[in-house]
N, C-alpha and C positions, 0 to 999 in steps of 0.2 A: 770695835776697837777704833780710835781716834788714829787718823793719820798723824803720821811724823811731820812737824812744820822744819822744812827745812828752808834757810838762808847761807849765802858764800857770799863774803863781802870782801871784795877785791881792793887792798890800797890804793890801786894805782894803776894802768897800762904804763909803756906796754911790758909782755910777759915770753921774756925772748926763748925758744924761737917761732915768735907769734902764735906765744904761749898755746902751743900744741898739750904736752903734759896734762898742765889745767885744765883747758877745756873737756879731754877726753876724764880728766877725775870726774868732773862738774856731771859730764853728761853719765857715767855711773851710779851717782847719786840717785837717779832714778829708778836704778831697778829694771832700766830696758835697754834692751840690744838696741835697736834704731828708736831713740823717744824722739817724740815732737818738742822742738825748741823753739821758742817765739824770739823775736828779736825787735827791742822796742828802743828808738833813736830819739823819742820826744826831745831830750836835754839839747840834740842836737840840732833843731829845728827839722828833724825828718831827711838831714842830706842825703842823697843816696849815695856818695863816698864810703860811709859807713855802713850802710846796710852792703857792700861791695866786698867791705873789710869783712864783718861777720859772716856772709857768706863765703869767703874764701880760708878764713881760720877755723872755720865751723864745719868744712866741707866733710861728709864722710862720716859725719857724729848720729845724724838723725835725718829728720823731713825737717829742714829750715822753712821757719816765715816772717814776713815780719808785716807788725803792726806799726802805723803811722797815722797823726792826728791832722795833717793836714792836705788836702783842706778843710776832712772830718772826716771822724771815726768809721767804720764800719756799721750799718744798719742790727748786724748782730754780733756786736764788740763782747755781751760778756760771755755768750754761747761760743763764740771763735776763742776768747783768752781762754775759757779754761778746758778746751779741749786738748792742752798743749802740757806736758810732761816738766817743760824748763822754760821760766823764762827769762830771758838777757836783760837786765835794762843799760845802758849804753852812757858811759860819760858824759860830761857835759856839765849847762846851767841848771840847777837840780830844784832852785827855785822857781823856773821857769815851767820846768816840767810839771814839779810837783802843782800849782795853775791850771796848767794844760788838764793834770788828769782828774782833778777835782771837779772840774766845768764841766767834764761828760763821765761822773760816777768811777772810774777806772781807778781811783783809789780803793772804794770798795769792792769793787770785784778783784783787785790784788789781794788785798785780804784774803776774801775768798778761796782766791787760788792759794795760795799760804794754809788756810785753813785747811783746804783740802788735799794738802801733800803735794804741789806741787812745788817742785825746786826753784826759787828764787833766787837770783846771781847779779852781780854785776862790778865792775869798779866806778871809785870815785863819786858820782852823784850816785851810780848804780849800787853802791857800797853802804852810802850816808841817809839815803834817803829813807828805807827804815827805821831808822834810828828817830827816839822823841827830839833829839835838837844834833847838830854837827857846826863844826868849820867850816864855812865854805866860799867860794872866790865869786858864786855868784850876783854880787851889787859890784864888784871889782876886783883888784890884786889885794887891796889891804886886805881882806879876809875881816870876815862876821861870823859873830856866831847867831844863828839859824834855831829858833826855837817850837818851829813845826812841821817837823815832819810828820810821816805815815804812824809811827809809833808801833809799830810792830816791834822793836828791839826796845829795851828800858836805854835810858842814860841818854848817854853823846858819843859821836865818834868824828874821830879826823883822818882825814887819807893823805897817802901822799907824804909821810912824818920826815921821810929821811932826802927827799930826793927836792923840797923846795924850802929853803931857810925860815922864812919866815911861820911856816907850820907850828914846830914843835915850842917855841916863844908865845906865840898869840892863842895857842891852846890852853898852856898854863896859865896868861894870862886871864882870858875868861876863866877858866875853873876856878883862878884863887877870889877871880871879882862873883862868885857862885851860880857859874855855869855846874848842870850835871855831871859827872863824874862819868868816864869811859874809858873808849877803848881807840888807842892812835895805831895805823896801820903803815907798813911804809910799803914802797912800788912791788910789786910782784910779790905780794903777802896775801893768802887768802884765809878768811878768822869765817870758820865752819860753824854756823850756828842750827842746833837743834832745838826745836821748842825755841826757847828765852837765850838758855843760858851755852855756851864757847861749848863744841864737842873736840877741835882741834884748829889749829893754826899748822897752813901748809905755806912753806916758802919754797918761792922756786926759782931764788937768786943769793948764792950764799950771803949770809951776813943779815941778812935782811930779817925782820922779824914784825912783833904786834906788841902793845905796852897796854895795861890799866894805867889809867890816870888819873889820881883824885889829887885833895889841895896837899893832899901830904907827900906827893912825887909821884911817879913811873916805876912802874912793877913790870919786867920782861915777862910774857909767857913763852911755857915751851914751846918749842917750835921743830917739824917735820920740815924734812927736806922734800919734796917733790921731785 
């Protein structure tokens, strides 16, 4: 039997109260009392501020670790990634990262791990970067739209919809100039993907929600309270 390819793509941080809820969903998804979570900062250049943050919102879920590409990788990166249950990828510049993990294979053994049922997560770049193209701030503030990603998800996606102005206007606008058609997330929205296609959308800030976006407008999906 093929394992379940699962993806959580987070709009946004943060997920107050330092989105404890989420995390302990995220880390259910697995199927284990205490699973192994990886925890990967590329986007952030590897600061350990972050890996600080992770392990102290993460405390208590599983065995924390975390993978960093500088000044290089692990001698045994894809034996290490995929012996791990969850794993985080961490905000940030998503085109940088995405770079970083091309140069040492770590695109394909994400797949991999994907392929082989491990739970895949993150917000914002951690969010977009499966996706075949997204919105994203990394050349700047004006926002681009980014047309290579990992392609693990079909279409395009935008984070962040509701909580920075300029998002939900320069979305439309690529999709009517024919960007791909997706999914807009906004801060503390997490869009549950099984296999390809949406198995739920969990919020866990009222109001807050996930939209389809094609040239013909925004479609609400439902949306779970967490």
């Amino acid at each position: 039997m093929a394992a379940k390819r699962q993806i959580v793509g987070l709009g946004g941080y943060p997920v107050p109260p330092d989105g404890r809820p989420l995390w302990e969903w995220i880390a259910s998804l697995t199927g284990k009392e205490q699973p192994k979570i990886l925890f990967v900062p590329t986007a952030v250049g590897d600061q350990p501020e972050f890996v600080t943050w992770f392990e102290d919102s993460h405390a208590g879920l599983g065995d924390l670790a975390t993978l960093t590409f500088f000044p290089f990788p692990p001698s045994d990166l894809r034996e290490f990634v995929l012996s791990h249950d969850a794993i985080h990828i961490c905000g940030g510049n998503t085109a940088n990262a995405l770079a970083i993990w091309r140069v040492h294979g770590f695109d394909a053994i994400l797949r991999e791990a994907w392929e082989q049922g491990i739970v895949l997560y993150g917000g914002s770049a951690g969010m977009i970067c499966w996706f075949e193209a997204s919105v994203t701030d990394s050349y700047g503030p004006q926002l681009a739209g980014m047309r290579d990603g990992l392609g693990f998800l079909p279409g395009s996606a935008c984070p962040h919809y509701d909580t920075e102005p300029l998002r939900r206007p320069r979305y439309r606008e690529l999709i009517a100039a024919g960007f791909p058609d997706g999914v807009a997330v906004d801060d503390c929205v997490a869009v549950h993907y099984v296999d390809t296609e949406i198995n739920e959308v969990v919020a866990f800030r009222e109001g807050a929600g996930a939209y389809l976006v094609s040239g013909t407008g925004e479609v609400p999906l439902p949306v779970r309270l967490g």
